[in-house]
C-alpha positions in Angstrom: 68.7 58.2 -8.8 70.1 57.1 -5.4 68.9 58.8 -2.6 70.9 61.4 -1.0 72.1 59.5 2.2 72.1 56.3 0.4 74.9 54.7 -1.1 74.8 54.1 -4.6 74.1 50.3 -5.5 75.1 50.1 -8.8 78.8 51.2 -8.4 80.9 48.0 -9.4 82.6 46.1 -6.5 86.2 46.1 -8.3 85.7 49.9 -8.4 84.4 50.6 -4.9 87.7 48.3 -3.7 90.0 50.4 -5.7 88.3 53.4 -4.2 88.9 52.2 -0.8 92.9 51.2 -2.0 93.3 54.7 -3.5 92.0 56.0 0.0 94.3 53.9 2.0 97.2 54.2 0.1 97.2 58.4 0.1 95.8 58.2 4.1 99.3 56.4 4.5 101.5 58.4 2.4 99.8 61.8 4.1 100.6 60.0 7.8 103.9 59.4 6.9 105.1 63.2 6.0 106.3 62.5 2.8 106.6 65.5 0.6 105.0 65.2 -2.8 108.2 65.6 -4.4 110.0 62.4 -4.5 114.0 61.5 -4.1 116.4 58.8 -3.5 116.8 60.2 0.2 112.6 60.7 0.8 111.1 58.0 -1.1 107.1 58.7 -0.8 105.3 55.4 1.6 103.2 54.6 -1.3 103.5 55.7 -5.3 102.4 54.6 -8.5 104.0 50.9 -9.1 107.1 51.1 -11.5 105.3 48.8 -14.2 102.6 50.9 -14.3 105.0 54.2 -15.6 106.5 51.8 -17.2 103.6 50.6 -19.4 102.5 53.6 -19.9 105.9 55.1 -21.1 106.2 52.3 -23.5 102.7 53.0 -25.2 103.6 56.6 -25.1 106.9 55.9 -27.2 105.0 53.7 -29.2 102.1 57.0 -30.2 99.4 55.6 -28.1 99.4 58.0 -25.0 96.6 56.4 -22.4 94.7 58.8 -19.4 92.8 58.0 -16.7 91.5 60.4 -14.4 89.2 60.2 -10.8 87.5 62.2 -8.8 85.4 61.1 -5.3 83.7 63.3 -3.5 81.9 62.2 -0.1 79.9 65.3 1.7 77.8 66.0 4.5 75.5 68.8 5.6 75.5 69.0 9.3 73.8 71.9 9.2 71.0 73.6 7.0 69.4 72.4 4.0 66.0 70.8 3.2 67.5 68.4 5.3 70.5 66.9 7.2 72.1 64.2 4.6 75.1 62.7 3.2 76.2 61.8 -0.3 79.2 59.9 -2.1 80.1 61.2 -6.1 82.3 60.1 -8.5 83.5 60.3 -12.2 85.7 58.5 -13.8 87.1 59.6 -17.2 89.3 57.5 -19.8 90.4 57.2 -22.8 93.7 57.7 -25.3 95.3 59.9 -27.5 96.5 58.4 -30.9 99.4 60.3 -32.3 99.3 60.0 -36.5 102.5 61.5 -36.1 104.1 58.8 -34.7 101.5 56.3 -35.8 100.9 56.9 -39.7 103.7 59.9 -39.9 101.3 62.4 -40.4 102.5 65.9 -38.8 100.5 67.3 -36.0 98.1 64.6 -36.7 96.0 62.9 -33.1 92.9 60.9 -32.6 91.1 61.6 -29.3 89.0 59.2 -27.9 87.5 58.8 -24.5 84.6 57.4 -22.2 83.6 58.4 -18.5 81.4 56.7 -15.9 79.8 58.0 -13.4 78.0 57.0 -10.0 76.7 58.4 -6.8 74.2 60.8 -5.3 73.6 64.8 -5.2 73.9 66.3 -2.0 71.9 69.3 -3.3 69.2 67.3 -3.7 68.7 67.3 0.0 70.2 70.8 0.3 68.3 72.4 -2.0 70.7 75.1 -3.5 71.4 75.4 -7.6 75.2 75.5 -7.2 76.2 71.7 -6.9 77.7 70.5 -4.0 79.9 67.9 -5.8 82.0 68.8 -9.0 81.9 64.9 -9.5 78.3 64.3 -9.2 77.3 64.1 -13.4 75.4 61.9 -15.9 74.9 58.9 -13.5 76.2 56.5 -15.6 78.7 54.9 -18.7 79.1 57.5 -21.5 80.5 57.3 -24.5 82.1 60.7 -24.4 84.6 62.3 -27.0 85.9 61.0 -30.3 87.6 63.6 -32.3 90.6 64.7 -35.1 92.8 67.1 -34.3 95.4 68.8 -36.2 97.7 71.2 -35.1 99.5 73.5 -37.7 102.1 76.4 -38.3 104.7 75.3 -35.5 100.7 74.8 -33.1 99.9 78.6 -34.0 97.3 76.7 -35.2 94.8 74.3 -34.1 91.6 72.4 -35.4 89.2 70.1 -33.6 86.3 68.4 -35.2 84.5 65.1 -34.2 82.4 64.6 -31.1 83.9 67.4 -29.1 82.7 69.5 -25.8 82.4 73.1 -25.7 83.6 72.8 -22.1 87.4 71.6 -23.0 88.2 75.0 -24.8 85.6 77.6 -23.6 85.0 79.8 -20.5 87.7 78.1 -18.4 91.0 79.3 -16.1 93.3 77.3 -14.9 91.9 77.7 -11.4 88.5 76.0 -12.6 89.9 72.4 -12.3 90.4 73.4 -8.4 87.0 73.6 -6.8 84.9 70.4 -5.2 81.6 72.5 -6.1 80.4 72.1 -9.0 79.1 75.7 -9.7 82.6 76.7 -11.0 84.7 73.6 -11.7 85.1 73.0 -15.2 83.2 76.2 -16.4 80.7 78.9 -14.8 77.1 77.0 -14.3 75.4 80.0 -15.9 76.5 78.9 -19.4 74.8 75.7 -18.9 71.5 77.1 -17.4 71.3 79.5 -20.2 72.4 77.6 -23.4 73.3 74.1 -24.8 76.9 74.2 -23.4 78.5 70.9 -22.6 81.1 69.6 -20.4 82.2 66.3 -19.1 81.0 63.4 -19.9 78.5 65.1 -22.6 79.7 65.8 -25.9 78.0 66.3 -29.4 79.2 67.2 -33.1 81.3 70.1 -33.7 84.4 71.7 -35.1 86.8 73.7 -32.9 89.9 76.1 -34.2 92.2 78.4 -32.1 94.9 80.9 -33.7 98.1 82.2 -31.6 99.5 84.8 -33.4 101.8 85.3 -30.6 103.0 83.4 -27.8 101.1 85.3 -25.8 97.6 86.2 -27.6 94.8 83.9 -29.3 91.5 83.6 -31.0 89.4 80.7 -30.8 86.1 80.2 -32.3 83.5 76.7 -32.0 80.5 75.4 -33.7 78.4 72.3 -32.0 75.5 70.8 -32.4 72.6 72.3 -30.0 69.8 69.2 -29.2 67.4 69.0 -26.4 69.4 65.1 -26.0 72.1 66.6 -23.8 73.2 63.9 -21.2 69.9 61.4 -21.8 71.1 58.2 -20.1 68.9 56.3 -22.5 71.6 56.9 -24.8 74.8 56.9 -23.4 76.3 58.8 -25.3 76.1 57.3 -28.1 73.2 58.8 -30.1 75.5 60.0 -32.8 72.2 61.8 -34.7 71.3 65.0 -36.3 68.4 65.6 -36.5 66.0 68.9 -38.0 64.8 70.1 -35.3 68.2 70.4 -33.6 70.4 73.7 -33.4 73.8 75.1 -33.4 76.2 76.4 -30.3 78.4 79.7 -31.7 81.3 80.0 -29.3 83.9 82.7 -29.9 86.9 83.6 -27.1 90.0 85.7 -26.9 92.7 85.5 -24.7 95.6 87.1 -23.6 98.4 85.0 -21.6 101.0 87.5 -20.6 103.9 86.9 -18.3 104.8 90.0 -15.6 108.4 89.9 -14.0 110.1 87.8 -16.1 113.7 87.3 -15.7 115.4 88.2 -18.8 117.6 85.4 -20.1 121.3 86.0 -19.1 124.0 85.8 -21.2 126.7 85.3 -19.3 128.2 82.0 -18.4 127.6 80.1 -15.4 130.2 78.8 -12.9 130.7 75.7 -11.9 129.5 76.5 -8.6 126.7 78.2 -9.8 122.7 77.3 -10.0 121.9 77.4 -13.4 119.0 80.1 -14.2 115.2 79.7 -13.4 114.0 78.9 -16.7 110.6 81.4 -17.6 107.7 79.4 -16.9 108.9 79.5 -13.1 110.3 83.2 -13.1 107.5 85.4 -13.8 104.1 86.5 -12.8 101.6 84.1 -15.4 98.6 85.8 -16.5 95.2 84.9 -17.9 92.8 87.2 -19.2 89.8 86.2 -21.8 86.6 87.1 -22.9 83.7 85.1 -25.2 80.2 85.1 -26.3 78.0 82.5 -27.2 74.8 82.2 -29.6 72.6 79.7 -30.0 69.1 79.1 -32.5 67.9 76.1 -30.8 64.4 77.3 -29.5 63.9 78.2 -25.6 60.5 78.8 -23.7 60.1 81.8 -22.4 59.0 81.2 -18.5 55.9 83.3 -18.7 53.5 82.2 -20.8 53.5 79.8 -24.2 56.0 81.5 -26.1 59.2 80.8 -27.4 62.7 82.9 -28.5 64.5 81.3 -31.0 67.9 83.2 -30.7 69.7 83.3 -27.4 73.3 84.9 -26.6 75.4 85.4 -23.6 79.1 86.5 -23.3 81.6 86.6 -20.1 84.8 87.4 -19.2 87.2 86.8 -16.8 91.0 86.6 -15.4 93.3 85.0 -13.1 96.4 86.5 -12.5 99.7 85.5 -9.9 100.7 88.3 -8.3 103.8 86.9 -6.1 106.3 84.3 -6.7 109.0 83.5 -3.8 112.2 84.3 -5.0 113.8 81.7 -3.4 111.3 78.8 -4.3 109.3 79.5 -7.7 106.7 76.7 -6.2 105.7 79.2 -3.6 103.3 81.8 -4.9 99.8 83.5 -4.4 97.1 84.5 -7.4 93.9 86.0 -7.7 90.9 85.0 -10.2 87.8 85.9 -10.6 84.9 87.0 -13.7 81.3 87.0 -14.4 78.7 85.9 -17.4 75.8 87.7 -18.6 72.7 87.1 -20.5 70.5 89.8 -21.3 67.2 87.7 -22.3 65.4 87.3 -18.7 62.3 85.6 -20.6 64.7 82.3 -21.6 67.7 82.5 -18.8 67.8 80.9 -16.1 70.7 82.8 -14.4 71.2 86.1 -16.3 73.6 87.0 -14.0 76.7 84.9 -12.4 79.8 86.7 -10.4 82.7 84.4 -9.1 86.1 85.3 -7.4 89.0 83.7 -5.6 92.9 83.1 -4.4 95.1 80.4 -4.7 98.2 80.2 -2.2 100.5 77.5 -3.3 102.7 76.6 -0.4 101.4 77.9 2.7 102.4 75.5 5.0 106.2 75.3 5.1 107.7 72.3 3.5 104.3 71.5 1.2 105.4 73.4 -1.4 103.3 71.3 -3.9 100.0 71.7 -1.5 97.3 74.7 -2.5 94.6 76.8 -0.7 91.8 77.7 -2.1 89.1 80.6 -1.5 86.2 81.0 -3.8 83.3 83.0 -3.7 80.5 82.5 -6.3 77.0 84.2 -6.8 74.1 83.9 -8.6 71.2 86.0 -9.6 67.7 84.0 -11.0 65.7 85.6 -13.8 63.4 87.6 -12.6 60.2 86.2 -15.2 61.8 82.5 -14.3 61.2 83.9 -10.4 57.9 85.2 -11.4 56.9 81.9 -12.9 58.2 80.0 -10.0 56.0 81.9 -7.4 53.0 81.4 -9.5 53.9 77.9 -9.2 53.9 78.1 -5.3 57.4 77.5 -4.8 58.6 80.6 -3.2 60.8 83.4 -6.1 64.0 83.2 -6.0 66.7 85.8 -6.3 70.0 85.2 -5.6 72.5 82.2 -4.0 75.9 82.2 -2.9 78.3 80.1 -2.0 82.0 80.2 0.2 84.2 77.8 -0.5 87.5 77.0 1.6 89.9 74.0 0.2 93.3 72.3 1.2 94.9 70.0 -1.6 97.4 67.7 -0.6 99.3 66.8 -3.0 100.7 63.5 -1.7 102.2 62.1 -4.7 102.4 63.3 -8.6 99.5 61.4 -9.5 97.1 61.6 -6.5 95.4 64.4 -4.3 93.1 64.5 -1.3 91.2 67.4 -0.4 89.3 68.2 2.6 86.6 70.8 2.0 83.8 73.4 3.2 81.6 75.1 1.8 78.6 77.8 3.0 76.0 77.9 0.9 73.9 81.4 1.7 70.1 81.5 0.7 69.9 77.6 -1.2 67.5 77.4 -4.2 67.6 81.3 -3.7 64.3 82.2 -2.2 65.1 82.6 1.3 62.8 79.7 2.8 65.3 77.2 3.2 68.3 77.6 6.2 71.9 78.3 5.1 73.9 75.7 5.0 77.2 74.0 5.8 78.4 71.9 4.1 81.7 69.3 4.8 83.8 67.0 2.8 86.8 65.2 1.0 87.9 64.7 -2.5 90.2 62.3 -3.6 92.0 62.8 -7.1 93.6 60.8 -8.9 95.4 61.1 -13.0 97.6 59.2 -15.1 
């Protein structure tokens, strides 16, 4: 592993230029005032070239629908930490979607497959806190990541995965988890890593997924994967496709409840000629998420203090996120709230029994950047008390709890790129009081197709 104010060698020179273009290009579009809507009247500086969309619309017609997605996170910790240090992150994750319905005429039919690389250095190595700095900083290097069927059924009420999946994609997620440059609450809560064999981005293993709407607004999803001490080894790169007896199983089971508040009923009137037509639903109401899970796993733990094992663990959280004002006038204007927590009562195996985690989300706070969102998010942390015990013994000092305040500006510059400048305070790092609070700066640039 790089160090954490080094850059990282191995990163490819074609990728580190296209880095630098991505960089230039949204500096220039974010100079020039353009909006991130686009228009014949206020073309955007810089956008994706035509061919590109057009490629990729011709595979998509075709049932071959390609992705690409980056992230890049450079930080700095003027102040606090270990140590004063800088570090550059980034993930890159890519595959295709291979629709049988198209392809093979096969109804609700799809192939998923998909690879990720990833480079770069941890600034929390140099910090010193458990919450990671960087969302983007994972398995430092090429992964073979998912490869999986799935198969949608009853008009999608119905919906199976099975293959090499991640637990991550479908489990203890809101919509405002894909927002945050730390890593201790993008994707999914870190608690459910620290305390069982859930995966995420770019790890996956075996496993079967299925998730039942009986209403448009309600659902039931339950998972099985494979639980092995291999998570993430770079020796394999993903592509130690094994099982083996002494490896486990990962139970995951979720509800969720998707409501819409203040929806507009549906006139039925006619409209003038003169007239706008209606706001269609998904931009009229108040959206809603609300869901709560547990997870289970067999795959043998060792207990902190002494020799011991526990072969059983469980866990369960729940959490919500919920708008709670739309602008009449411009739906893309609007302000929510989120927030949750996970729980593990089995202090002897977990790491963090205890995680809490809040936030808002104002879309459109500046006038004319309708597109643009603030973030706030607040997340704490609470270490086992037998894993703080053990620690001590150890001469390390015991940790009890870390926080960490978060404060985020994404510019949306054009439909398929972001830059985010971002801070972060990280309160009591590693937990046990002995090392400074911390400040942490930086910038993430995103980019999907």
């Amino acid at each position: 592993m790089a160090e954490g104010n080094s850059w990282p060698g191995r990163v490819p020179a074609q990728k580190a230029a296209g880095v630098c273009a991505a960089m230039i290009a949204t500096i220039a579009t974010a100079c020039g005032g353009s909006d991130a809507s686009t228009s014949a009247e206020n073309p955007p500086l810089w956008d994706v070239p035509a061919w590109v969309n057009q490629e990729f619309g011709t595979l998509n017609d075709a049932g071959i629908k390609p992705f690409v997605t980056y992230y890049g996170v450079f930080q700095g910790n003027p102040v606090g930490g270990n140590e004063q240090s800088a570090a550059w992150s980034q993930e890159l994750v890519f595959g295709a979607t291979l629709d049988f319905e198209k392809l093979l005429h096969l109804p609700g039919a799809a192939l998923v497959i998909s690879g990720a690389d990833a480079a770069g250095s941890n600034l929390s190595d140099d910090i010193g806190n458990i919450f990671t700095a960087s969302q983007a900083y994972v398995t430092p290097t090429m992964m073979f990541y998912e490869l999986y069927w799935e198969q949608s059924l009853l008009d999608n009420a119905l919906e199976f995965r099975v293959g090499r999946i991640s637990s991550g994609d479908t489990f203890a997620a809101l919509p405002a988890f894909g927002l945050q440059v730390n890593g201790g609450i993008n994707g999914n809560p870190l608690s459910v890593f620290l305390n069982s064999e859930f995966t995420a981005s770019p790890v996956a293993t075996w496993g079967a997924y299925t998730k039942y709407a009986p209403t448009s607004d309600t659902y039931a999803s339950a998972g099985i994967y494979q639980a092995t001490e291999r998570l993430g080894v770079t020796a394999y790169h993903g592509m130690d496709f094994s099982i083996r007896s002494h490896d486990g199983v990962l139970l995951l089971g979720e509800v969720g409840w998707t409501p819409t508040f203040a929806q507009a009923p549906t006139p039925t009137g006619k409209v003038g000629k003169s007239s706008s037509p209606p706001a269609s639903s998904a931009t009229s109401g108040l959206p809603g998420t609300y869901i709560a899970g547990i997870y289970y796993s067999n795959l043998p733990e060792q207990e902190f203090l002494g020799d011991g094992t526990q072969q059983n663990s469980y866990g369960f959280y729940a959490m919500a996120q919920q708008m709670l004002w739309r602008n009449a006038a411009n739906p893309n204007i609007s302000f929510s709230l989120w927030g949750g927590a996970t729980g593990n009562p089995q202090p002897e195996i977990a790491t963090m029994p205890v995680m809490g985690f809040a936030g808002a989300i104002w879309q459109g706070l500046i006038p004319g950047r309708d597109q643009d969102q603030t973030l706030f998010s607040f997340l704490i942390g609470g270490w086992s008390p037998d894993y703080a015990d053990a620690s001590a013994a150890q001469g390390h000092g015991r940790p009890t709890t870390e926080s960490v305040l978060e404060w985020s500006y994404i510019i949306q510059l054009t439909q398929n790129l972001t830059v985010q400048p971002d801070i972060q305070y990280v309160l009591r790092p590693g937990g046990t009081g002995n090392i400074g609070d911390a400040l942490i700066l930086g910038v993430q640039v995103g980019a999907s197709f």
